[in-house]
VMD Tcl script that draws the C-alpha trace (Angstrom):
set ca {
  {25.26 3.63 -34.15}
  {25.48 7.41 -33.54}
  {27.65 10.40 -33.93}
  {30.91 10.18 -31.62}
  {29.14 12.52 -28.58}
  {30.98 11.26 -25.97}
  {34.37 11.06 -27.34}
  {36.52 14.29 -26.24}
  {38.35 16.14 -28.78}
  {36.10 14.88 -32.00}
  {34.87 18.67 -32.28}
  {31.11 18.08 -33.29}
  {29.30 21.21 -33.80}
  {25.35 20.75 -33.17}
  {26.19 16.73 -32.38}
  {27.42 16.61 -36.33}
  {30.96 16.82 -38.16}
  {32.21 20.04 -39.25}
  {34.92 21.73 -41.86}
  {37.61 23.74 -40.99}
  {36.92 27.49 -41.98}
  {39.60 29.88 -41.84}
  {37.70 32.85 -42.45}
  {35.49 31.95 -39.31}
  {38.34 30.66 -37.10}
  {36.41 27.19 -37.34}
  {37.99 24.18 -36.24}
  {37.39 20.92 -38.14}
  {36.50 17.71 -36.79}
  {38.07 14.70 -36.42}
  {37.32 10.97 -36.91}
  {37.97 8.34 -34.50}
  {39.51 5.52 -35.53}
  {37.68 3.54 -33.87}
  {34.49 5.18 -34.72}
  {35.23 4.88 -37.94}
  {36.24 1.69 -38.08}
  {33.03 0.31 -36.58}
  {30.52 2.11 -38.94}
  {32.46 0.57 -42.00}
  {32.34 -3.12 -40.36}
  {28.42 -2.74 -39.99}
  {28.12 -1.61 -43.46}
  {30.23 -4.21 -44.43}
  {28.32 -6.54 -42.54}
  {25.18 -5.89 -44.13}
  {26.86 -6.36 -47.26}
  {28.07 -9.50 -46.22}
  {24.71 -10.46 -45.31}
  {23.39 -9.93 -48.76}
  {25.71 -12.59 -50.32}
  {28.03 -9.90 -52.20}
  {31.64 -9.55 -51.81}
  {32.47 -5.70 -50.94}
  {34.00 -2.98 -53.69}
  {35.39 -0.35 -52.43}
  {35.20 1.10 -55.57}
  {31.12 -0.03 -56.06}
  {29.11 3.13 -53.86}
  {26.23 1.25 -54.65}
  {26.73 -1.71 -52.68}
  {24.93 -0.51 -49.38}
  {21.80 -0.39 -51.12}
  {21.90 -3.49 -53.15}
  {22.72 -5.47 -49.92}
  {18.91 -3.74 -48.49}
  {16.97 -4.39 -51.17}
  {18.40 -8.10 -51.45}
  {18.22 -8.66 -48.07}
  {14.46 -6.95 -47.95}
  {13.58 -8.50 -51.39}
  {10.52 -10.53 -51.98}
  {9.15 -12.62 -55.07}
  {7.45 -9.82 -56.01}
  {9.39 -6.74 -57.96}
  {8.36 -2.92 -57.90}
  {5.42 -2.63 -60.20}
  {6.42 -1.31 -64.04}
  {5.38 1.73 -65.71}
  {4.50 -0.83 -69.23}
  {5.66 -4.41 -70.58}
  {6.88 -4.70 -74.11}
  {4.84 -6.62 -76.44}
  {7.50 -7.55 -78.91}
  {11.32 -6.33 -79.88}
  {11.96 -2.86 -79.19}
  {15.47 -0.70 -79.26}
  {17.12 -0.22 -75.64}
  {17.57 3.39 -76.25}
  {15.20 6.56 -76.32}
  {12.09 7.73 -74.78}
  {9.43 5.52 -77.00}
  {5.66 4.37 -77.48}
  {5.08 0.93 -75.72}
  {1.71 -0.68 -75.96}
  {0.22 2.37 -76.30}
  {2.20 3.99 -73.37}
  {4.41 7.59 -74.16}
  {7.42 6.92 -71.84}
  {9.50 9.78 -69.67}
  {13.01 9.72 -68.69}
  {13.28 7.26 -65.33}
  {10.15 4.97 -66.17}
  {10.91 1.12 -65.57}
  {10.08 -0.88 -68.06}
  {9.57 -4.68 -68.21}
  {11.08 -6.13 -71.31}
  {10.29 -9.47 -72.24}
  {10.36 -10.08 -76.24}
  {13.91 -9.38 -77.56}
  {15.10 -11.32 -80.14}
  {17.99 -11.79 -77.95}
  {16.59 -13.30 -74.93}
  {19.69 -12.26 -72.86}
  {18.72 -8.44 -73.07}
  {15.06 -9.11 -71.25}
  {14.86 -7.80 -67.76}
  {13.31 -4.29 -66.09}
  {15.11 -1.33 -67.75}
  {15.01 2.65 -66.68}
  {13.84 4.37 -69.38}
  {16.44 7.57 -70.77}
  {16.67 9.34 -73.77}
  {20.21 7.52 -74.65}
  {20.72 4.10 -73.74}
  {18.67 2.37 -71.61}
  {20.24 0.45 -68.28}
  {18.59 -2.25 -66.06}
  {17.05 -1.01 -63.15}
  {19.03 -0.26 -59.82}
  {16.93 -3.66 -58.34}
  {17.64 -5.63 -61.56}
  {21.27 -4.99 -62.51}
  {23.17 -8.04 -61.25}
  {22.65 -11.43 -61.45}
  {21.91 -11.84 -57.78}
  {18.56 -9.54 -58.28}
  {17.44 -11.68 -60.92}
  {15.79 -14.96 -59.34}
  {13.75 -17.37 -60.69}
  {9.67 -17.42 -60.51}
  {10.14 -13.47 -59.91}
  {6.63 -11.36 -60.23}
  {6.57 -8.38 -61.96}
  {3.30 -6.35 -61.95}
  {2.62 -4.25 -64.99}
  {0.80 -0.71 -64.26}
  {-0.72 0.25 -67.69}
  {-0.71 -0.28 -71.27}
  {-3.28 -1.26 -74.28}
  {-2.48 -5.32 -73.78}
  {-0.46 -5.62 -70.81}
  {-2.10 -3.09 -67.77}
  {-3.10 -4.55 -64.85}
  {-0.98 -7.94 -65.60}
  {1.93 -9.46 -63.76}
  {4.60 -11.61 -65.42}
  {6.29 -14.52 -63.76}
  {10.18 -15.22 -64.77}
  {9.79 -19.21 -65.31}
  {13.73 -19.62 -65.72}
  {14.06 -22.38 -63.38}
  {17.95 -22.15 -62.13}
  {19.54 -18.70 -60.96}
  {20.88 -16.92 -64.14}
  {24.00 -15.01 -65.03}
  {22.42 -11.16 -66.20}
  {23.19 -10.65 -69.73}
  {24.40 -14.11 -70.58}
  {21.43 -16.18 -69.80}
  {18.00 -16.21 -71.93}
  {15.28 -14.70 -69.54}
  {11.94 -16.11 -70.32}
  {8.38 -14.47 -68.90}
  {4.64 -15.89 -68.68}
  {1.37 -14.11 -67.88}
  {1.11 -15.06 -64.26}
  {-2.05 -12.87 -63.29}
  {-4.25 -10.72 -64.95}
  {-6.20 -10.18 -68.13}
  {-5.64 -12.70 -71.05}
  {-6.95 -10.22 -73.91}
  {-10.33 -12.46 -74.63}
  {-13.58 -10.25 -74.29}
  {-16.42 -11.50 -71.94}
  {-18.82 -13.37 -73.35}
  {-19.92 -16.71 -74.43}
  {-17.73 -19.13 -77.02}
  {-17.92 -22.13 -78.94}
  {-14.59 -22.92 -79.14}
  {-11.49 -22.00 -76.44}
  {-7.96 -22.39 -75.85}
  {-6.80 -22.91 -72.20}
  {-3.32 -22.64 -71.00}
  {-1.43 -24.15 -69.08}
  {-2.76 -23.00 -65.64}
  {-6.23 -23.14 -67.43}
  {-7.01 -19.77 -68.23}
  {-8.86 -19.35 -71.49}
  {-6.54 -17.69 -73.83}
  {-7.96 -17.17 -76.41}
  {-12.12 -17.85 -78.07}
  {-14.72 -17.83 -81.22}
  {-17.73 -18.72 -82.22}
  {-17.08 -20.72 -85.38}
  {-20.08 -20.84 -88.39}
  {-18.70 -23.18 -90.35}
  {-18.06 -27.12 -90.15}
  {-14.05 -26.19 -90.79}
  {-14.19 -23.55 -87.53}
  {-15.68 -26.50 -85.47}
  {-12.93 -28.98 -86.98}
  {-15.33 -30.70 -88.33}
  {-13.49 -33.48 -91.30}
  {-16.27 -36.48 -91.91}
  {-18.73 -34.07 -93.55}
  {-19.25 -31.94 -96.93}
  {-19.89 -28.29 -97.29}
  {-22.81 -26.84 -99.13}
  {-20.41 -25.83 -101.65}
  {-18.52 -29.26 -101.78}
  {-22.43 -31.39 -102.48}
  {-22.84 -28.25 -105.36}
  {-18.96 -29.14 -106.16}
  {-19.72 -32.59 -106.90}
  {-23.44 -32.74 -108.25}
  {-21.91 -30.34 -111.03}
  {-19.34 -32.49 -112.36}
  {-21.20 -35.33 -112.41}
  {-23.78 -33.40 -115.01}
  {-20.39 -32.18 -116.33}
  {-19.63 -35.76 -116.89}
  {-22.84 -36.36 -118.53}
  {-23.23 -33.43 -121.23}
  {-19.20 -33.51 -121.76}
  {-18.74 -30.22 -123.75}
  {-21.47 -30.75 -125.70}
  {-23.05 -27.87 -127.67}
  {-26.10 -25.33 -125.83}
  {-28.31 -26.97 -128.29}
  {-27.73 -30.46 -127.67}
  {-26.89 -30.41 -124.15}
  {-30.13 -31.99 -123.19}
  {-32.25 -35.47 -124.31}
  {-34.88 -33.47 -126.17}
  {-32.77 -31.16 -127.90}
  {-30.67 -34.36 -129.17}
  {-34.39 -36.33 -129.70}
  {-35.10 -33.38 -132.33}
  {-32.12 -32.84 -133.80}
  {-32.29 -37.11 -135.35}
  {-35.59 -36.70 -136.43}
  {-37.09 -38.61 -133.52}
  {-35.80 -41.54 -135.56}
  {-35.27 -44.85 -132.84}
  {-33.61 -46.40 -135.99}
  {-31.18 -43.35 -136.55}
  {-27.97 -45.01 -136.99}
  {-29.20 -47.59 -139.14}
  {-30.35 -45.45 -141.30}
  {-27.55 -43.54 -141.73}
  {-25.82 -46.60 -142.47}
  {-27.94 -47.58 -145.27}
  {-27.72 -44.11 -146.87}
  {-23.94 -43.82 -146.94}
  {-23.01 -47.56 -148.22}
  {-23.68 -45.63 -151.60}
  {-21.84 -43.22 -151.07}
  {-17.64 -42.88 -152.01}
  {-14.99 -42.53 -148.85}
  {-14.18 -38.47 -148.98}
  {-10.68 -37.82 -149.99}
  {-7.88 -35.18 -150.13}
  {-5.69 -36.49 -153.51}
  {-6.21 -37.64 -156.92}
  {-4.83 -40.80 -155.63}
  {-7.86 -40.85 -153.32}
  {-10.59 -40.38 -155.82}
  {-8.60 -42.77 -158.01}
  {-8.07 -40.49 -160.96}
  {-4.95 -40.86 -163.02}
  {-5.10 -38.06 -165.88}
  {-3.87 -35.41 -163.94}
  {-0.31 -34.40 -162.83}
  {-0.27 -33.71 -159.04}
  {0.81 -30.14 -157.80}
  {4.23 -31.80 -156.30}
  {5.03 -33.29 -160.02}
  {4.18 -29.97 -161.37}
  {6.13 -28.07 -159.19}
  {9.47 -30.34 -159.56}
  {9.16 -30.47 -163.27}
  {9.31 -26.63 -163.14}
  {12.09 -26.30 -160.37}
  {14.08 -29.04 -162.75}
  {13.71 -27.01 -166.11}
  {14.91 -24.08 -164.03}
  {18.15 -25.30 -162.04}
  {19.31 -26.39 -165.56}
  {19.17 -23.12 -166.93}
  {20.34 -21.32 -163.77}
  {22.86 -24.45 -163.06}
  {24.39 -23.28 -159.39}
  {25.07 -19.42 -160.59}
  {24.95 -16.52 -157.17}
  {21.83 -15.02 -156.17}
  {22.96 -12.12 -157.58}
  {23.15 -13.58 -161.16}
  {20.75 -15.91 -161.25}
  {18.08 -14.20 -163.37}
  {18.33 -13.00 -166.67}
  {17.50 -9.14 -165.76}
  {20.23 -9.35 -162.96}
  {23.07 -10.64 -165.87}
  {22.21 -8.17 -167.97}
  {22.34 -5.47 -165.54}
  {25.88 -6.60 -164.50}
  {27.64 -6.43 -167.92}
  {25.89 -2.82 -168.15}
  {23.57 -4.21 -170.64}
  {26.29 -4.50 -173.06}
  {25.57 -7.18 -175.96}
  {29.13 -7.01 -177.37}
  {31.02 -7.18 -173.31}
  {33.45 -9.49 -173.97}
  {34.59 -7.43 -176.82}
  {34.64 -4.41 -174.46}
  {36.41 -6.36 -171.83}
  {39.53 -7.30 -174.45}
  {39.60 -4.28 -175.55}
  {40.00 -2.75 -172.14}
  {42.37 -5.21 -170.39}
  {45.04 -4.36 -173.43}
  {46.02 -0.90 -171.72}
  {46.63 -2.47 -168.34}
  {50.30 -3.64 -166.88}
  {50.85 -7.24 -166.56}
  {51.03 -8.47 -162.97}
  {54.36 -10.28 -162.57}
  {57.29 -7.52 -163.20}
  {55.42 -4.71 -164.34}
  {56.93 -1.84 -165.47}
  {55.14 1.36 -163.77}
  {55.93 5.31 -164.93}
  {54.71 8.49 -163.67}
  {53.42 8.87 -159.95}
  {52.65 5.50 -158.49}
  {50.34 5.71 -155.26}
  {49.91 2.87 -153.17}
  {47.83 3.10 -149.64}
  {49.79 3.81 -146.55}
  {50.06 1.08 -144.79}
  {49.13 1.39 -140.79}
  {51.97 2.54 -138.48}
  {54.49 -0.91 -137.21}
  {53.58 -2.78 -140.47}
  {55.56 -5.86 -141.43}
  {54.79 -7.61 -144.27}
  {54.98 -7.44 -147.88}
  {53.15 -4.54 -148.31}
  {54.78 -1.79 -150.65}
  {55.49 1.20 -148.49}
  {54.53 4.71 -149.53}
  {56.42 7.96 -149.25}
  {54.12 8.87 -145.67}
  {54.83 5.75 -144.33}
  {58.50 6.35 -144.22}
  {58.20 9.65 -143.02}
  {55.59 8.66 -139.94}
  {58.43 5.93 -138.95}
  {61.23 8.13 -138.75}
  {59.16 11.29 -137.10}
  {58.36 8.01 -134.99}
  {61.81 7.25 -134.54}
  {63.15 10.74 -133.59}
  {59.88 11.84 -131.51}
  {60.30 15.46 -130.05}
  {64.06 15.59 -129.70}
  {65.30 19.23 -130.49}
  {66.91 19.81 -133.91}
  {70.32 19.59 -132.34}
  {70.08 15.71 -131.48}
  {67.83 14.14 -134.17}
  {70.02 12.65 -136.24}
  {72.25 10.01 -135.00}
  {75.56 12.01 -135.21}
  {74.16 14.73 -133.60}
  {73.83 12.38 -130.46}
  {77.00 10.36 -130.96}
  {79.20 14.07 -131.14}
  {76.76 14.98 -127.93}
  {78.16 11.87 -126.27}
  {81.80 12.39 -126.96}
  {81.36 9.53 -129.37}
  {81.82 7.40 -125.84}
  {80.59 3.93 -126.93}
  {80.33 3.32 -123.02}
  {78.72 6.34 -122.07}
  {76.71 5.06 -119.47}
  {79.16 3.39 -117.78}
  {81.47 6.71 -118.53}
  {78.81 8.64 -115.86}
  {78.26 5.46 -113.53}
  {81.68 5.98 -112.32}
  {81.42 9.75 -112.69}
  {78.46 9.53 -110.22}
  {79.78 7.40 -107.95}
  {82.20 9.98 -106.49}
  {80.00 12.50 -105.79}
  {78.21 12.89 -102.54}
  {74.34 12.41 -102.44}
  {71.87 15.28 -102.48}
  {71.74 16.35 -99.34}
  {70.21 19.92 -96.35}
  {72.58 19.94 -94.28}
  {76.75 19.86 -93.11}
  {76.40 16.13 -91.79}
  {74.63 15.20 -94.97}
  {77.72 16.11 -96.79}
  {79.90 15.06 -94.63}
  {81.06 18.25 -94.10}
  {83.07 18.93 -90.40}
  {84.96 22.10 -90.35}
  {81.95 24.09 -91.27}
  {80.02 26.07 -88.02}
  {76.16 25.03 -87.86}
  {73.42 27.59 -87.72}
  {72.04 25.53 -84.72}
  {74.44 23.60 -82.47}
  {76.07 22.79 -79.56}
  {79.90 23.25 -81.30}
  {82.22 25.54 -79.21}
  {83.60 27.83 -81.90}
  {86.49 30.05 -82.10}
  {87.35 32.61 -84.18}
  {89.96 34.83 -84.52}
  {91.20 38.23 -86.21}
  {92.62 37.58 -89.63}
  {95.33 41.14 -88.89}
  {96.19 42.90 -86.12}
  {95.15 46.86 -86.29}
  {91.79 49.14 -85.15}
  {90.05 49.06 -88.67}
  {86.19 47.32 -88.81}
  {87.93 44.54 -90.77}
  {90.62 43.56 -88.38}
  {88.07 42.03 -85.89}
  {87.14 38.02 -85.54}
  {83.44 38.74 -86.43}
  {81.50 41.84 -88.18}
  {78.17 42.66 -87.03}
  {76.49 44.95 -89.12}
  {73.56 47.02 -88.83}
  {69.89 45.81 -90.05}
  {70.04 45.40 -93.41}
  {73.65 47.27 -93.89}
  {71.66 50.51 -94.33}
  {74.69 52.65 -93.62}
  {73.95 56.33 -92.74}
  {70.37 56.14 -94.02}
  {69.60 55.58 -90.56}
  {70.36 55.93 -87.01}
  {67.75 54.62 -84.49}
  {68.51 52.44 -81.76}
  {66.01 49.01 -83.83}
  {68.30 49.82 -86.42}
  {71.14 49.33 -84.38}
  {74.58 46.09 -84.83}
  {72.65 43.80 -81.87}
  {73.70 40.66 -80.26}
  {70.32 38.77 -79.23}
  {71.03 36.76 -75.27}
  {67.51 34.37 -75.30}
  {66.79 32.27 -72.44}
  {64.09 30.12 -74.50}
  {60.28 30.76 -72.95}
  {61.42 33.33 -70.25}
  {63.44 36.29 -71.26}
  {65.62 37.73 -74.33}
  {67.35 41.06 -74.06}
  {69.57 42.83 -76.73}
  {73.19 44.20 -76.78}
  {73.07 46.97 -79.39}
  {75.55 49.57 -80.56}
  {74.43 53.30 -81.04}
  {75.21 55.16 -83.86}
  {77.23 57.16 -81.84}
  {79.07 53.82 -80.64}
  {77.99 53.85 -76.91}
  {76.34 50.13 -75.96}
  {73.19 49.85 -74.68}
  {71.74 46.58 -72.67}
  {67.70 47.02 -74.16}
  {67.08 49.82 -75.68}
  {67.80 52.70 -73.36}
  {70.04 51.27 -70.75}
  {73.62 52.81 -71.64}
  {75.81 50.29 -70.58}
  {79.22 52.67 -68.30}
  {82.80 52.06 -69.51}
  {86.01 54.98 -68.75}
  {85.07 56.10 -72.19}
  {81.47 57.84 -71.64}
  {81.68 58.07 -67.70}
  {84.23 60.74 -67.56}
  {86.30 62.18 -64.72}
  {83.12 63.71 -63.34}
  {82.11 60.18 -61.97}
  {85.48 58.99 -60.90}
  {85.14 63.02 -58.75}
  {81.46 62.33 -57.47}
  {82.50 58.77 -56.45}
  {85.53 59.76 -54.79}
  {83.38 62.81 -52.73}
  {81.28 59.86 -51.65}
  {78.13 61.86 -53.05}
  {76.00 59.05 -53.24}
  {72.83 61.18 -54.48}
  {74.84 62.07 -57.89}
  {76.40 59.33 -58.64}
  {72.88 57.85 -58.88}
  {71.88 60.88 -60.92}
  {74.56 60.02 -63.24}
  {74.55 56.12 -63.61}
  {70.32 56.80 -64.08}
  {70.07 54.98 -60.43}
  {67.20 57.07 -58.55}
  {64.67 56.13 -56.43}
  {60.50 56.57 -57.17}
  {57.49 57.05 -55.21}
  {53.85 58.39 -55.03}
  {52.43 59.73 -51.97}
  {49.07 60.21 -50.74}
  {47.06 60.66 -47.61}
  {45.15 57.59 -47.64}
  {48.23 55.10 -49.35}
  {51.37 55.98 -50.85}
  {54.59 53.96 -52.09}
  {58.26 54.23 -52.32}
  {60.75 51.83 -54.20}
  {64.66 51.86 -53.97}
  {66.02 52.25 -57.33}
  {69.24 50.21 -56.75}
  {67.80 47.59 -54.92}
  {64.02 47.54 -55.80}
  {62.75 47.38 -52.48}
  {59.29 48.82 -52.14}
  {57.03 49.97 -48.91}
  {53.50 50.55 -49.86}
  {50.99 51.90 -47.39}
  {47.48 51.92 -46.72}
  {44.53 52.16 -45.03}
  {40.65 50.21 -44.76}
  {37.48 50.37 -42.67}
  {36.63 47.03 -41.60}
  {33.58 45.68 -39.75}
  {34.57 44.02 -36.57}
  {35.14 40.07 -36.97}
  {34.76 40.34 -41.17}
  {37.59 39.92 -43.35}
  {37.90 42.77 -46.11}
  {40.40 43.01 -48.78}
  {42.83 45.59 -49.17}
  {44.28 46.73 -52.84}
  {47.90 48.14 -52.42}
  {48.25 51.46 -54.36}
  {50.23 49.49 -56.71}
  {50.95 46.11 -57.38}
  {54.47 44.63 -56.66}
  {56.93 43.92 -59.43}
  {57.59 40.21 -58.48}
  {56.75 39.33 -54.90}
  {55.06 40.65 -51.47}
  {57.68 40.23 -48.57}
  {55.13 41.08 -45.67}
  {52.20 42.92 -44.45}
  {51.85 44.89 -41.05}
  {48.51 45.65 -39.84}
  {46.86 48.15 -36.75}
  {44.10 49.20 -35.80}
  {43.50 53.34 -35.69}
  {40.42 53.28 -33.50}
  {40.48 54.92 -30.39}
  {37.31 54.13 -28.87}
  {36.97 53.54 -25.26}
  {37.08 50.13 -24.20}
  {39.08 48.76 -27.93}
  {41.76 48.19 -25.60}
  {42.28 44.50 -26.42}
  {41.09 45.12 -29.97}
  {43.73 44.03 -32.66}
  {44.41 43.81 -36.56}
  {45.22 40.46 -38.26}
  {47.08 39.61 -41.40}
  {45.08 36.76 -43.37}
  {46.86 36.28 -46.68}
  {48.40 38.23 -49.29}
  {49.28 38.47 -52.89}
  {51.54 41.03 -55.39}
  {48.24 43.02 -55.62}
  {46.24 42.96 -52.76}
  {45.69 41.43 -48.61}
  {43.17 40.19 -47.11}
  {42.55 41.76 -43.31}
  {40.42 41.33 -40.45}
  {39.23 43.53 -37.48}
  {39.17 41.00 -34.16}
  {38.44 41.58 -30.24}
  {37.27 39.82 -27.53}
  {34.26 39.29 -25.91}
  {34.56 41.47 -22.48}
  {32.60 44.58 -21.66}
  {32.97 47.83 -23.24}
  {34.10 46.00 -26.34}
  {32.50 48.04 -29.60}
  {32.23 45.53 -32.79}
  {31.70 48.99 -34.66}
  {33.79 49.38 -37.49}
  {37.51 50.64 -37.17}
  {40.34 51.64 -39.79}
  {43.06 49.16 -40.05}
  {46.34 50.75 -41.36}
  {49.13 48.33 -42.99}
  {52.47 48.74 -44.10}
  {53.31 45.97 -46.70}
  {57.06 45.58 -47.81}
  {58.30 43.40 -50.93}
  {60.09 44.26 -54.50}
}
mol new
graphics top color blue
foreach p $ca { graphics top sphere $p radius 0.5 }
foreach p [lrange $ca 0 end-1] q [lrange $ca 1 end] { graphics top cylinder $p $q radius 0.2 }
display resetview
């Protein structure tokens, strides 16, 4: 497959496409059909190849296709493999590997097994790698070699799935396939082989527990158990008879020693705690003593209070008073009997708490707390119950009175519709109004409407923003006013006078008549304006606004230059006219050429042909450009 060469009219420039470029005169190139259609079959065919149906939104799917189609057992080798979790996002540490931006990454130990595969390594999230990021690049017994790292350099890692998996669903599980296990050379007593018997892992056990080792004791388990049976022996006893000899000594050496200790206590009465137990009977016991006491005392006491039940504590209650029943009779003669007593003077009784009901006598402050209670903050007008009753109209229905009141009024409302208002004019509608004059005369108040001057400032002033205005907006483009002097002409804007019979005068209806076209212009403030110069100039019609600017520019042959007009059209550039002033021998056949233009400015360019005597030295190119 090659570049359409041999196809006329493709327009390859150096056997390759090429854009169109105005400013060069460049033709772009076109695309054969057929050309095209047969380079997008063979990439799809290669895609087809690969197993994968084509996306024509996927611009990745070329090279997948390659790399399946070229793919071995064997991955691109790894920068580092993880040695346990890690977070797919950041640049990171890995088994003692500081990772850049773009480094692949074999990850084997999430907790999610779905998430394992070769990742490229960013400082936001990580993504699989472009050879590991569909399900098709993922195939079982796949080898991935493993460049560096503290456990894992110089490895390679086998996937051991064992049917195709779907990326991101299925759990992708890894084993050491080739490489170092970790174990230092050297010679052990004990290993651990895998399953494709590499040892895994070695020691050199010291004990009869590293060598696994059950039927046999431990120096410390003989110790163990020659101790407690000595423990067994002495049983607790004392430092100084925990051996025969010490025991030997302490009976005298006596062979015989418990029968003599038998003889020499059968003499001997059993010890005791009681009187009972020594068999004497001429004593009282403490118990006896103690209740005999306790007895003489509860009769005396017989059940009286804590607080009364000593003779010191009695006294002190009666005030030490030997004659207080005397004082009490004496005392209890002054007082009021309890059933229908008859009280003079000032009685007090305690307030009783606010809402009481009950028998309770209630005191002068109580009363006065429930009806301050009772009448709250109302004003002195309404705090007594004729006050409201005349407020009222003494209308035992009141509230029914203003229920019906209420119910034919309209509701609060901001606007006409609200109230249900419909001959009244809306600040903001689309009603067709009329009004009309209320009398017929030539005073200010015989008119349909009055429009007034800002602010109704009368003669205090006279300028033209102070001016009666009617505002004409065309909402986001343009607004102009209609104002009235204070010397009543109209103006449309500020300055423009607008011409009625009253202010023209018989001097226009004369000029018009003479066909004196220069002063009627004069008067209506109609004239035309221009600015010449020798290298550009304009002129602009003032009835019609037609302008004609000129100009002029040196160009270089075959460049485009731009050319500012001396000023910058009002709303739109009709045309532009270039030539050429050069009038070198042999720029016969040279030529001017127009190449685009705008309100401010066009864009011209110098062209000849390729004969002899043809200068490309620069020439002057003088336009004319015509618009309003």
């Amino acid at each position: 497959m090659d570049f359409p060469k041999t196809t006329p009219g493709v327009g390859l420039v150096n056997g390759k496409f090429a854009d169109e470029n105005p400013s060069t005169g460049q033709i772009g190139s076109l695309i054969p059909a057929a050309w095209g259609n047969a380079v997008t079959q063979e990439i799809l065919n290669v895609i087809a190849a690969a197993g994968m149906a084509a996306n024509e939104g996927d611009l990745s799917q070329l090279l997948k296709a390659i790399q399946t189609i070229t793919a071995t057992d064997s991955k691109r080798s790894v920068r580092c493999a993880t040695t346990g979790p890690i977070a797919l996002s950041g640049l990171q540490t890995i088994d003692g590997v500081a990772l850049a931006a773009n480094d692949r990454v074999l990850v084997k130990n999430q907790a999610s097994a779905a998430q394992n595969w070769i990742y490229t390594v960013a400082a936001g999230a990580w993504v699989r790698a472009q050879d590991a990021n569909e399900s098709i690049e993922c195939i079982p017994g796949h080898l991935v070699p493993v460049q560096s790292g503290t456990l894992n350099g110089g490895t390679s890692w086998q996937l051991t799935n064992t049917t195709p998996p779907t990326l991101g669903t299925t759990a992708l599980t890894f084993a050491l396939a080739q490489g170092k296990t970790g174990i230092a050379p050297g010679a052990y007593k004990n290993v651990t082989v895998d399953a494709f018997g590499r040892v895994v892992e070695g020691s050199n056990p010291t004990t009869v527990a590293g060598f696994g080792i059950t039927d046999a004791n431990t120096k410390t388990e003989v110790a163990s158990a020659i101790q407690t049976a000595v423990d067994g022996i002495v049983n607790g006893a004392p430092g100084l008879l925990n051996q025969l000899n010490k025991i030997a000594a302490a009976i005298g050496n006596d062979a015989n020693f418990a029968g003599t200790m038998a003889n020499a206590l059968a003499g001997k009465a059993g010890k005791a705690t009681t009187l009972a137990g020594y068999g004497i009977a001429d004593a009282f016991t403490k118990v006896a003593v103690t209740s005999a006491i306790q007895a003489a005392v509860d009769g005396i006491v017989n059940g009286a209070p804590g607080l009364l039940n000593q003779l010191n504590k009695i006294a002190n209650a009666i005030d030490n008073d030997p004659n207080f029943a005397g004082t009490m009779v004496n005392a209890l003669a002054s007082k009021a009997p309890l059933a229908n007593p008859n009280l003079t003077g000032t009685v007090t009784v305690p307030t009783a708490a606010p809402g009481s009901n009950n028998g309770q006598a209630a005191s002068t402050a109580f009363v006065r707390a429930a009806i301050a209670a009772l009448i709250g903050s109302s004003p002195a007008a309404l705090d007594t119950l004729k006050e409201l009753a005349d407020a009222l109209g003494n209308d035992p229905n009141f509230a029914t009175t203003m229920t019906n009141a209420l119910a034919g009024k309209a509701a609060k409302a901001t606007t006409l519709d609200g109230y249900g208002i419909t001959d009244g004019l809306k600040t903001r509608s689309d009603q067709f109004p009329a009004f009309f004059s209320k009398t017929a005369g030539m005073n200010y108040t015989d008119g349909a409407i009055q429009i007034r001057e800002m602010g109704m400032v009368g003669n205090a002033q006279s300028g033209i923003d102070f001016a009666p205005a009617i505002v004409f907006h065309w909402t986001n483009r343009i607004f102009k006013h209609l104002f009235m002097s204070a010397g009543g002409d109209l103006f449309w804007g500020p300055t423009g006078k607008v011409l009625h019979t009253d202010n023209m005068g018989p001097m226009l209806y004369a000029l018009m008549g003479a066909n004196n076209e220069a002063a009627v212009r004069n008067v209506l403030g109609i004239t035309n304006t221009s600015n010449f110069g020798g290298g550009g100039g304009w002129w602009r019609d003032g009835q019609t606004g037609l302008m004609i600017q000129y100009g002029t520019i040196l160009a270089q042959a075959e460049s485009v230059y731009g050319a500012s007009f001396p000023t910058a059209f009002p709303n739109f550039c009709l045309m532009v006219i270039p030539a050429t002033l050069n009038g070198a021998t042999g720029d016969d056949d040279v030529f001017a050429r127009v190449i685009s233009w705008t309100r401010q400015n066009a864009s011209l360019k110098a062209e000849y042909g390729t004969g002899n005597g043809h200068s490309p030295a620069a020439r002057n190119i003088a336009y004319i450009a015509i618009g309003y």
